[in-house]
Wavefront OBJ file of the C-alpha trace (Angstrom):
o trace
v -21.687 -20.474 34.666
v -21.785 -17.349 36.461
v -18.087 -15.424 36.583
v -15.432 -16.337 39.249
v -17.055 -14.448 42.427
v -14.708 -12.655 45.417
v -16.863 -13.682 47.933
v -19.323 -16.193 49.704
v -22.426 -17.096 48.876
v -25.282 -18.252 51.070
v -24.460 -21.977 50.464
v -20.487 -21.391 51.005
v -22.078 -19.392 54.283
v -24.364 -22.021 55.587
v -21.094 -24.666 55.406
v -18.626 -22.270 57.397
v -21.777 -21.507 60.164
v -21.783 -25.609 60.326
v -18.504 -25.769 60.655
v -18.246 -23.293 63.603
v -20.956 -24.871 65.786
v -23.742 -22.345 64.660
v -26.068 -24.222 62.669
v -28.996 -26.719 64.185
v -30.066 -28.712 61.082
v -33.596 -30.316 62.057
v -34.527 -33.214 59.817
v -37.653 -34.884 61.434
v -40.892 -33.482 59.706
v -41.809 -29.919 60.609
v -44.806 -28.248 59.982
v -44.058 -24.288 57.795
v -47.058 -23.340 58.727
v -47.587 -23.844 62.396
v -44.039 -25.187 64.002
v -40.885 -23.955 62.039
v -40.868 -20.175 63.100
v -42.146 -20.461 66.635
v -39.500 -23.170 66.808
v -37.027 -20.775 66.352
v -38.407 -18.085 67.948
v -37.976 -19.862 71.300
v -34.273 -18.706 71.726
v -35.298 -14.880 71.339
v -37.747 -15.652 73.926
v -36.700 -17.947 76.047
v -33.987 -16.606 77.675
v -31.135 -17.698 75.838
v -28.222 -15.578 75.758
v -27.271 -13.482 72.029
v -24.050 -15.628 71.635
v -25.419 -18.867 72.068
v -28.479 -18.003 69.279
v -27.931 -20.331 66.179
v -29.118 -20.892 62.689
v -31.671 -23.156 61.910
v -31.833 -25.539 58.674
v -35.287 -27.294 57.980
v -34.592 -30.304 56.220
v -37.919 -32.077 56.320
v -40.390 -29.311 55.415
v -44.427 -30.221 55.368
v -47.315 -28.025 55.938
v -51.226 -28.619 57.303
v -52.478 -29.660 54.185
v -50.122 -32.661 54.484
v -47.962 -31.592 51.842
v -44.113 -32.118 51.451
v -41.422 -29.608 49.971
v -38.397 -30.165 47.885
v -36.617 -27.041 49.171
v -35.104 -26.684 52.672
v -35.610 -23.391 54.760
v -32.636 -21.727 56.460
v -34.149 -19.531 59.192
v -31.784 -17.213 61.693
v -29.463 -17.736 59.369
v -28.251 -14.098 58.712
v -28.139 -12.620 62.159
v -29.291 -14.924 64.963
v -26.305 -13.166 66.790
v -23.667 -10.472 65.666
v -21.621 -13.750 65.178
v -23.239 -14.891 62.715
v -23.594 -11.633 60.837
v -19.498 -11.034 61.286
v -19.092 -14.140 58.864
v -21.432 -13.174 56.752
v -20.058 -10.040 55.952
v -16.149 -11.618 56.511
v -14.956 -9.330 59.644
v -14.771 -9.780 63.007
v -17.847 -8.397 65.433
v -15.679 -5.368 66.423
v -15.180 -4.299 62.873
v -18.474 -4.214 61.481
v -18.801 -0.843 61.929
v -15.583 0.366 60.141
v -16.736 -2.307 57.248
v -20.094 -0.269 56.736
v -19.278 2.842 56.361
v -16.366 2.062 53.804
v -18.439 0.410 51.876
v -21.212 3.403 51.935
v -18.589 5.661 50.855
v -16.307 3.345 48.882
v -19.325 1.401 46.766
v -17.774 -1.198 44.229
v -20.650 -1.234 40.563
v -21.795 -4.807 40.164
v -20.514 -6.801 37.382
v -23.134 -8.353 34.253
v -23.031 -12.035 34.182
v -24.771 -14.114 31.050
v -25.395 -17.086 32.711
v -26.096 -17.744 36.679
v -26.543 -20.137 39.105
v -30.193 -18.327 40.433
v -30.899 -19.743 36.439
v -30.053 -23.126 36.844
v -33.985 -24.172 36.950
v -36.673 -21.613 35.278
v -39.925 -21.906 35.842
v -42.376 -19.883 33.289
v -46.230 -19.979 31.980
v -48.461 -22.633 32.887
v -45.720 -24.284 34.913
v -46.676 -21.456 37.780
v -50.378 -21.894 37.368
v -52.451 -24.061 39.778
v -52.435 -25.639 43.651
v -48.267 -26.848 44.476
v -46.983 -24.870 40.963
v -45.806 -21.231 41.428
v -45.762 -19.477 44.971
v -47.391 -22.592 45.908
v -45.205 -24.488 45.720
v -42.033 -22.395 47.449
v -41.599 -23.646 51.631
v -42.699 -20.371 52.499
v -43.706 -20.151 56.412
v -46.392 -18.589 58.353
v -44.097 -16.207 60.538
v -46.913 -15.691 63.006
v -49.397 -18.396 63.638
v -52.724 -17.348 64.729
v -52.292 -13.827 63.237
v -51.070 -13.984 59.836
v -53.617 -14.224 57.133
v -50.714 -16.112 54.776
v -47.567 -17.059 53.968
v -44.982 -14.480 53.809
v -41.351 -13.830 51.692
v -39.398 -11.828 54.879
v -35.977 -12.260 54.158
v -36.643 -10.285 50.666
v -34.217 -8.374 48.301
v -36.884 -6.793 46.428
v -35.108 -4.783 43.150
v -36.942 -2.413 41.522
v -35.750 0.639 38.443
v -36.195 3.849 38.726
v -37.685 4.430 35.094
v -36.357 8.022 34.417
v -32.273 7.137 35.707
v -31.882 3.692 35.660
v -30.426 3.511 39.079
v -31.846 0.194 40.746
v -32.900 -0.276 44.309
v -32.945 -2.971 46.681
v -35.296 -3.256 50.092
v -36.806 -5.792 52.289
v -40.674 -5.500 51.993
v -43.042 -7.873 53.123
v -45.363 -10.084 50.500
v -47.855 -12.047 51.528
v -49.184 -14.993 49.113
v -52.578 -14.458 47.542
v -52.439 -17.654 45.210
v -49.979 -19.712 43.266
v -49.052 -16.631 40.613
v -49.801 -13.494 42.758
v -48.587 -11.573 45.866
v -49.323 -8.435 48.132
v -46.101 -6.413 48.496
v -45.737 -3.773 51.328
v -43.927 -0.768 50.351
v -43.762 1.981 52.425
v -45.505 4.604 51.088
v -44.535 7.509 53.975
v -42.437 10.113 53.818
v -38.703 8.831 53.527
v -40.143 5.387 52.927
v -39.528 2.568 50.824
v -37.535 4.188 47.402
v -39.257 1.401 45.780
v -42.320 2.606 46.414
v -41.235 6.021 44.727
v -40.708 4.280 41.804
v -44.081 3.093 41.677
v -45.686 6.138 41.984
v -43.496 7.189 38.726
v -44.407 3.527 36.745
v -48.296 4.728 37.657
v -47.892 8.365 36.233
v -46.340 6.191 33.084
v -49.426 3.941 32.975
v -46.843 1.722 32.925
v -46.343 -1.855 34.939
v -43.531 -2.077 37.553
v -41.338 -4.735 36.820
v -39.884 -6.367 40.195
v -37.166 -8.973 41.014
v -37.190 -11.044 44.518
v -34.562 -13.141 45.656
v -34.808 -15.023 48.889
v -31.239 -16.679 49.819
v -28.160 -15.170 48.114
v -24.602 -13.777 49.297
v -24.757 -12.924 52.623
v -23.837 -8.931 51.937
v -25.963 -8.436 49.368
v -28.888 -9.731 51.703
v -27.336 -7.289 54.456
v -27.875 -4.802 51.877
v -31.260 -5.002 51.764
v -32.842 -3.829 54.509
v -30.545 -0.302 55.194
v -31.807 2.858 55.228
v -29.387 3.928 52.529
v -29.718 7.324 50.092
v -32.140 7.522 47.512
v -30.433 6.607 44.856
v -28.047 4.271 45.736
v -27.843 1.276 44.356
v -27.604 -1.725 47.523
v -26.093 -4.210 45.403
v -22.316 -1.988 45.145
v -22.486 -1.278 48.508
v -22.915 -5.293 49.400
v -19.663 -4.733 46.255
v -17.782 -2.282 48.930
v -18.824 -4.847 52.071
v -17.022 -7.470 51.037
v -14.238 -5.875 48.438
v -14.885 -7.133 45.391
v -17.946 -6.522 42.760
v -21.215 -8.500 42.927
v -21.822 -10.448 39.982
v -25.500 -9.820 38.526
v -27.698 -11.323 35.651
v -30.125 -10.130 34.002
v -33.626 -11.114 34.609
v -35.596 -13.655 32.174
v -38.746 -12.139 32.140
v -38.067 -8.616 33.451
v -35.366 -5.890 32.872
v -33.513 -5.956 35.939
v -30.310 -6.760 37.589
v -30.194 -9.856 39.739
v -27.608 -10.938 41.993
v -25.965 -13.966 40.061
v -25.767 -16.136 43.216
v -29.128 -15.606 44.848
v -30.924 -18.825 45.815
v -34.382 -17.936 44.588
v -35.536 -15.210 42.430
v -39.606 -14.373 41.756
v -39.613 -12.499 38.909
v -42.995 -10.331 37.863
v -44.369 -6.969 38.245
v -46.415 -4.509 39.712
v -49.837 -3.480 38.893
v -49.805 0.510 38.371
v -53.370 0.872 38.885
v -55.018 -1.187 41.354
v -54.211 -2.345 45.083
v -56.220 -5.070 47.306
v -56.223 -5.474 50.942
v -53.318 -7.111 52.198
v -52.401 -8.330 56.064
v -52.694 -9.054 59.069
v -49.434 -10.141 59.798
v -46.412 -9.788 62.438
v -44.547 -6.506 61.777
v -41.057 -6.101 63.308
v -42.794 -3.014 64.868
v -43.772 -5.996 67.575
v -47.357 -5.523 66.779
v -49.895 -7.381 64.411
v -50.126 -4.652 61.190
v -53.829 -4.686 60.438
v -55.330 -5.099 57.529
v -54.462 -2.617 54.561
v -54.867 -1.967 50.583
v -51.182 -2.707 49.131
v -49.460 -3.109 45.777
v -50.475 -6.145 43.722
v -47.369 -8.250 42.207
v -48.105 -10.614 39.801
v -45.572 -13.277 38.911
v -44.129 -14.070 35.357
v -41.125 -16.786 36.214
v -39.287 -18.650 39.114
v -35.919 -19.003 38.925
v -33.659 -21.093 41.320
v -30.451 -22.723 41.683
v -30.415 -26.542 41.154
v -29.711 -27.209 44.845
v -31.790 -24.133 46.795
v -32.125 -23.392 49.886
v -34.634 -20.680 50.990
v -34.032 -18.163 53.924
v -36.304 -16.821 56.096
v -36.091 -14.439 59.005
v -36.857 -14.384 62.797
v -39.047 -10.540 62.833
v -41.782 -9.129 65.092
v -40.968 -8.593 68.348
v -37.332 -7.736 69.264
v -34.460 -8.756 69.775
v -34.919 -10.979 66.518
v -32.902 -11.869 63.315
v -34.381 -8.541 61.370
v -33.333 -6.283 64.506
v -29.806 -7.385 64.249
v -29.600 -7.334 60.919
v -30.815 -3.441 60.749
v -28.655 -2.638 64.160
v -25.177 -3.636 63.378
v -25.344 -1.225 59.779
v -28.076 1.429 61.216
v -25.524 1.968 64.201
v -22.147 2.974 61.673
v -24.570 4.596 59.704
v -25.601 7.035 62.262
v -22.152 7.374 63.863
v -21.056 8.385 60.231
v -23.430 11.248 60.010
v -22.744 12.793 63.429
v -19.167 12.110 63.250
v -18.090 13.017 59.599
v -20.920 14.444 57.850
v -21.470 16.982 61.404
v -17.751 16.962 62.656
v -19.121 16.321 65.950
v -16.406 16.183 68.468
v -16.210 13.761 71.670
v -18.595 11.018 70.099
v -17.605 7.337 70.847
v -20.901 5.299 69.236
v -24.245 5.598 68.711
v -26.320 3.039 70.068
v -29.517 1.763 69.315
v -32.220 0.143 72.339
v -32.805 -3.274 70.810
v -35.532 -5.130 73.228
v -39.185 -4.694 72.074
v -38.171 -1.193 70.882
v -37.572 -2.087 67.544
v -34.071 -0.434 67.498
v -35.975 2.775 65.946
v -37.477 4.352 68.831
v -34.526 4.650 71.302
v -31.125 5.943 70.465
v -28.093 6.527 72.472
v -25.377 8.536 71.661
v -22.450 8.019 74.009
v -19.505 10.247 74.766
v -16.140 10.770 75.985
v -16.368 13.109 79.635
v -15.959 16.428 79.345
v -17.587 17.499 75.898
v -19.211 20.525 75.637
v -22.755 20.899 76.301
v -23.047 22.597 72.706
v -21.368 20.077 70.941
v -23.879 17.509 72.966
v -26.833 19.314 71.517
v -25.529 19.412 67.924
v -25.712 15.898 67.989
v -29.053 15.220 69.511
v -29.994 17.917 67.090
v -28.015 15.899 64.588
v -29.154 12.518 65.394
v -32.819 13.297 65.003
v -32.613 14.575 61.440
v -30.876 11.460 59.744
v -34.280 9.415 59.004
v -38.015 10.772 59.331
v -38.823 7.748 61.677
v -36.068 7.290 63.411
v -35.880 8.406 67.428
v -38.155 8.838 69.126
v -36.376 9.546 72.125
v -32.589 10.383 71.960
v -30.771 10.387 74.672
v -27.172 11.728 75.130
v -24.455 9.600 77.925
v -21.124 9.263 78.607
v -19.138 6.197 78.198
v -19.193 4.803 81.347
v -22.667 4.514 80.874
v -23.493 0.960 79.002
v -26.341 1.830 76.274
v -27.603 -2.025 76.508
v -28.078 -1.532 80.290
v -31.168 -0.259 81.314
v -30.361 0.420 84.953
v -27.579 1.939 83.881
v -29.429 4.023 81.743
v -31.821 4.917 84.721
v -28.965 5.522 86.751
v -27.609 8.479 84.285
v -31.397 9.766 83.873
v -31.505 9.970 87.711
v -28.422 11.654 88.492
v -26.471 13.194 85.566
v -29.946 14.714 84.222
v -32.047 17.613 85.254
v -35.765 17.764 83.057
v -35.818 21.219 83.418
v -32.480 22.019 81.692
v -31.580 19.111 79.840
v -35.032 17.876 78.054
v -36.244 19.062 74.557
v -39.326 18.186 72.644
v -39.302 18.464 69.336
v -42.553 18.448 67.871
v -44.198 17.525 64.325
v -42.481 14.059 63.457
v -43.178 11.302 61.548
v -44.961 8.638 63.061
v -42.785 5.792 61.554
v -42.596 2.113 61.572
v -45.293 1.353 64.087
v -48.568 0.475 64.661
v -51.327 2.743 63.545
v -55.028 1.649 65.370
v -54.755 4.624 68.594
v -56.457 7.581 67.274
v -55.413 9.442 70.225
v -51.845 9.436 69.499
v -52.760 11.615 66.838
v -51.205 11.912 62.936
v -47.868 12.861 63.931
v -45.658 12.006 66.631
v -42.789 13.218 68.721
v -39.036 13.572 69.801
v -37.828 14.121 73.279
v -33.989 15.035 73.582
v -32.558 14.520 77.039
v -28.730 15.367 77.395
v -27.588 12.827 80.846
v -23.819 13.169 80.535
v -21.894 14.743 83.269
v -21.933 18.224 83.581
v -19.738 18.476 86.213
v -17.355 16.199 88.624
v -19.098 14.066 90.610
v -18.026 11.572 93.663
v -16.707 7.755 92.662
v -19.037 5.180 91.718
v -19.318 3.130 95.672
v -18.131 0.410 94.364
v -15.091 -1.982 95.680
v -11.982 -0.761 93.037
v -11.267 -2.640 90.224
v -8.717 -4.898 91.504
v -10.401 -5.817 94.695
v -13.632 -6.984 92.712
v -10.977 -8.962 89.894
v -9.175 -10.385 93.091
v -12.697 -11.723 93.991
v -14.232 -12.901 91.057
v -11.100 -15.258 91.235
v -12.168 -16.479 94.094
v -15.560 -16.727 93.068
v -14.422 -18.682 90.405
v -12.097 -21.440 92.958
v -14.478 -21.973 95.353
v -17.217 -22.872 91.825
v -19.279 -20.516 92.901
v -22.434 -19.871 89.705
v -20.368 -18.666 86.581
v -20.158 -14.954 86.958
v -21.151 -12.486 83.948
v -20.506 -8.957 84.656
v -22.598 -5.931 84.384
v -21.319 -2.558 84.097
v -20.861 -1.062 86.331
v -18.822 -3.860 88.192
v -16.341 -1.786 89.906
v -15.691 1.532 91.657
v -14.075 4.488 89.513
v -13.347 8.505 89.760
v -15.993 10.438 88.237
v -13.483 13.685 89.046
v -14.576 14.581 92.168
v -11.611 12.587 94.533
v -8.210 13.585 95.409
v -5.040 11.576 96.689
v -5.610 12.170 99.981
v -8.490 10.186 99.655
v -7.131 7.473 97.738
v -4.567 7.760 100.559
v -7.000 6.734 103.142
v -8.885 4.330 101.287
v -5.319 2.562 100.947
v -4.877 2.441 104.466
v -8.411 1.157 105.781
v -7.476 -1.490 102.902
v -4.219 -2.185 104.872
v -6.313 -2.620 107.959
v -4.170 0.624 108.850
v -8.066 2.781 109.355
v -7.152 4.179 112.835
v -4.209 6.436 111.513
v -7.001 7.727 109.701
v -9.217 8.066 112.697
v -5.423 9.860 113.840
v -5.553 12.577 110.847
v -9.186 13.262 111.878
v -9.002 13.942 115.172
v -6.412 16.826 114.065
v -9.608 18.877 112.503
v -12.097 18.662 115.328
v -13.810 21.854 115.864
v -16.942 23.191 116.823
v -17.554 26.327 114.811
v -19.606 24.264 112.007
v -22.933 22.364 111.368
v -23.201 18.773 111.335
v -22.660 17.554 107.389
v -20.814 20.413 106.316
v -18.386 19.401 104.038
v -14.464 19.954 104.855
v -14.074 21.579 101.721
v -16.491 24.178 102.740
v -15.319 25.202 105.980
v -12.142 27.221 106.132
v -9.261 25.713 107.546
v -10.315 22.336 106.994
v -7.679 19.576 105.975
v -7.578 21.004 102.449
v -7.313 24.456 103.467
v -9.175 27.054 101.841
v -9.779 25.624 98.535
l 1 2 3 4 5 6 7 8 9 10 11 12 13 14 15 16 17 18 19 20 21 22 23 24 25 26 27 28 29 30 31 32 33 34 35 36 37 38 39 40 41 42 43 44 45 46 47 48 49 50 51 52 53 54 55 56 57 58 59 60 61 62 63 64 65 66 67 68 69 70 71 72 73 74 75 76 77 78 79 80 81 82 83 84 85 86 87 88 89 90 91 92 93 94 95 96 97 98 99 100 101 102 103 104 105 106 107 108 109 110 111 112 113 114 115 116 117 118 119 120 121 122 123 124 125 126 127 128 129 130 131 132 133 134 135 136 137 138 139 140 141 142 143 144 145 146 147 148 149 150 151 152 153 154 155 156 157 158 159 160 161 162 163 164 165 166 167 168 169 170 171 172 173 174 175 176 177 178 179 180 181 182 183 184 185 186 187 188 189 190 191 192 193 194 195 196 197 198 199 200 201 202 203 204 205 206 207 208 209 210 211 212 213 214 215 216 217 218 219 220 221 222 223 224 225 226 227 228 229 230 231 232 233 234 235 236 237 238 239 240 241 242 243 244 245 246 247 248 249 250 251 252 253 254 255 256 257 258 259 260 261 262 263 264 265 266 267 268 269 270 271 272 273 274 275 276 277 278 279 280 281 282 283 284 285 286 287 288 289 290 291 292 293 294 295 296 297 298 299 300 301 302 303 304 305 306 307 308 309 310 311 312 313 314 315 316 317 318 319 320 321 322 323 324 325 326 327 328 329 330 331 332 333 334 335 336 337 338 339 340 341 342 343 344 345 346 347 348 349 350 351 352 353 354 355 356 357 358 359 360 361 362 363 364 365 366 367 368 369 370 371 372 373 374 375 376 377 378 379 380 381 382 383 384 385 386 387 388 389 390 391 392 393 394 395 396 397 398 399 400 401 402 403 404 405 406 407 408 409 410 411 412 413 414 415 416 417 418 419 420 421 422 423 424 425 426 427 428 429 430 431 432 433 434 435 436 437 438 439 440 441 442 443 444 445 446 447 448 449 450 451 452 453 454 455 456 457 458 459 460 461 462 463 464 465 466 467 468 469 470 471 472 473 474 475 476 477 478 479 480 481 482 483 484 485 486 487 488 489 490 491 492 493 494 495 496 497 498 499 500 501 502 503 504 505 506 507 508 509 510 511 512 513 514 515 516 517 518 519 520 521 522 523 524 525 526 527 528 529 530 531 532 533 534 535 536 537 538 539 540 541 542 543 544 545 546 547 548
């Protein structure tokens, strides 16, 4: 057995998720390779609300050759909502953040294990050879009917070596199944792409095989870990160590040299041709477009592993919001924040904030800030922001926190008025393309990033909206006379924006008080006829504020 561990697994994870109310377990018969994923994909597209997003458990797994599977499929079961992900990684939603970046800087080294439960059953030789033996014979669903050419692993932790430190690496890369002993893997191959793919290129200058570990299911942080954008050269599995306090037990592999997280549910054990690549694709890319077909790496497998009692995960991608948006967001966001904030020392920044909704969380980014920051300071960290990752922002805008980054009126609202294109737009030219799809020609080889600064630059009027206790005064009675329930949107009340004074406040306290004619008093005091109609009072000497 596999050392005492100091946190929970994906099994010990599934139970608490039941135990809250956040797991639908489905036992009549579903179909992997036509039903299970649009199934679940219904509540990212059909209108249901992020907190009320569950996990799914497939009990009762068949597919359209009339076959049956041994192993259930968890699906959404990492990050359906931030709810879900906050007990997976053991801290509450508003600490997630804070969690992340100790762990990036605070990274606990994984401890070796000589037995595991991701050993319990081994499956090696002719055992993986042959129609329902191998790959075949894993629940693996088609994530997007009518488009994907195959089965795909998505909720991967693919490990790889680099073969000249020893330092391992961890990512989430696609693999499509070719037949019952081989795969196409996706790796990255652009600039500040997948490490793993880096260590393939060194394995080919070798004329050497890669060897390559996946595991599908396993602690919740270590499958977190996966899919970061972390340094080159740090190893995933002690920061999922430093997420949840304690070191990661590992084992090594039985038919490869590599490190393997002791508790995963299933591990596919093989390795990488160095030589040759076939075409691999088409298939749903959490771009939110089909990727086309392409030549990719060639993995061929040499063992199965699996715990006695596995469960296999899967995860909601394509179009967002979905399970592999979430799972990115809530550690890209602390990630980014880190940089600007500590790495930059920039000054005034509250969070960064990335545009989830068919945007794929990589093209939009908002960095929001307290009021009054300098402009310079504003424009080191657009500067900032844009330098972090090759592919990442594509437009970067900068607003104060007032302004709610998930809002997108609210973010038209700040582009309208607190923004002028002439002054507060850059372009910054020669960019990565990224994460996206690749068939327009006319977009060119290299893409684009467009800064826009739409804080306040100066005071402005109050927001016209009723003040904030008239509008909690009414949604109480909202509330007792059962009107629809009520959820607000920012902004759902009036507030100063600087430009106001307590005259005015006066006023607005008497028209309140049905008291507005002692204003219509005070007015009458300033009649004159020396100045045009809408001049303001402030303007015109001897107004009531005088000459300021």
């Amino acid at each position: 057995m596999a050392d005492k561990k100091g946190y929970p697994d994906f099994q010990d994870h599934l139970k608490t998720l039941d135990e809250r109310g956040l797991l639908q377990k489905i036992d009549e018969p579903i179909n992997k390779d036509t039903e299970m994923h649009p199934l679940v994909r219904w509540q990212f597209r059909g209108g249901i609300q992020e907190p009320d997003r569950k996990a799914f458990l497939f009990n009762n797994i068949t597919c359209s050759r009339g076959k049956s599977y041994q192993l259930p499929v968890a699906v959404g079961a990492l990050s359906s909502n931030k709810e879900i992900y906050s007990i997976g990684i053991g801290a509450p939603i508003e600490d997630i953040g804070k969690v992340w970046s100790r762990a990036i800087a605070n990274p606990i080294k994984p401890i070796e294990v000589t037995s595991a439960p991701c050993q319990d059953v081994v499956i090696e030789g002719s055992e993986l050879e042959g129609e329902g033996k191998g790959l075949d014979w894993l629940p693996i669903p088609i994530s997007t009917p009518g488009f994907d050419c195959a089965p795909y692993f998505t909720a991967t932790g693919c490990i790889s070596k680099d073969p000249d430190t020893g330092t391992q690496n961890m990512g989430t890369y696609r693999a499509g199944l070719k037949s019952s002993t081989r795969m196409a893997l996706r790796m990255s191959a652009r600039s500040g792409g997948a490490e793993g793919h880096q260590h393939w290129r060194k394995y080919r200058e070798r004329g050497e095989k890669m060897p390559m570990a996946i595991t599908l299911g396993g602690p919740p942080a270590v499958c977190y870990c996966a899919p970061q954008k972390l340094r080159m050269g740090v190893d995933e599995i002690a920061v999922a160590g430093g997420l949840v306090g304690a070191p990661i037990n590992v084992v090594r592999g039985k038919t490869v040299d590599l490190l393997i997280p002791a508790e995963a549910e299933v591990v596919v054990e093989g390795y990488i041709d160095p030589e040759f690549v076939e075409p691999e694709a088409p298939f749903g890319e959490s771009h939110g477009h089909i990727a086309l077909e392409g030549y990719n790496n060639i993995f061929e497998i040499t063992a199965i592993t699996h715990r006695k009692n596995a469960v296999l995960a899967s995860i909601i991608s394509q179009v967002t919001p979905s399970e592999s948006s979430v799972i990115k967001r809530v550690a890209y966001e602390p990630i980014w924040y880190d940089h600007l904030a500590n790495g930059l020392g920039i000054k005034g920044l509250k969070r960064v904030s990335m545009h989830e909704p068919l945007t794929n969380i990589r093209r939009v980014l908002f960095l929001v800030f307290d009021r009054g920051v300098p402009t310079t300071e504003i424009w080191r960290a657009l500067y900032g922001a844009s330098t972090v990752n090759a592919s990442v922002g594509k437009y970067i805008i900068a607003v104060n926190e007032d302004i709610d980054p998930d809002n997108g009126d609210a973010i038209f609202w700040a582009l309208a008025y607190r923004s002028n294109p002439a002054l507060d737009v850059q372009i910054l030219p020669h960019r990565d393309q990224g994460h996206g799809p690749k068939s327009d020609v006319r977009m060119g080889r290299e893409d684009a990033t467009m800064l826009i600064d739409a804080t306040l630059k100066s005071d402005m009027p109050p927001i016209a909206l009723p003040k904030k206790e008239y509008m909690e005064s009414a949604k109480e009675l909202w509330e007792k006379l059962g009107l629809p329930p009520l959820k607000p949107e920012s902004p759902w009340h009036g507030y100063s924006l600087g430009d106001w004074n307590s005259e005015w406040d006066e006023m607005a306290k008497r028209a309140a008080d049905g008291e507005y004619m002692e204003n219509g008093r005070r007015s009458a005091q300033y009649r004159r006829s020396d100045v045009a109609p809408n001049t303001s009072v402030r303007d015109a000497p001897g107004g009531p504020f005088g000459d300021e």
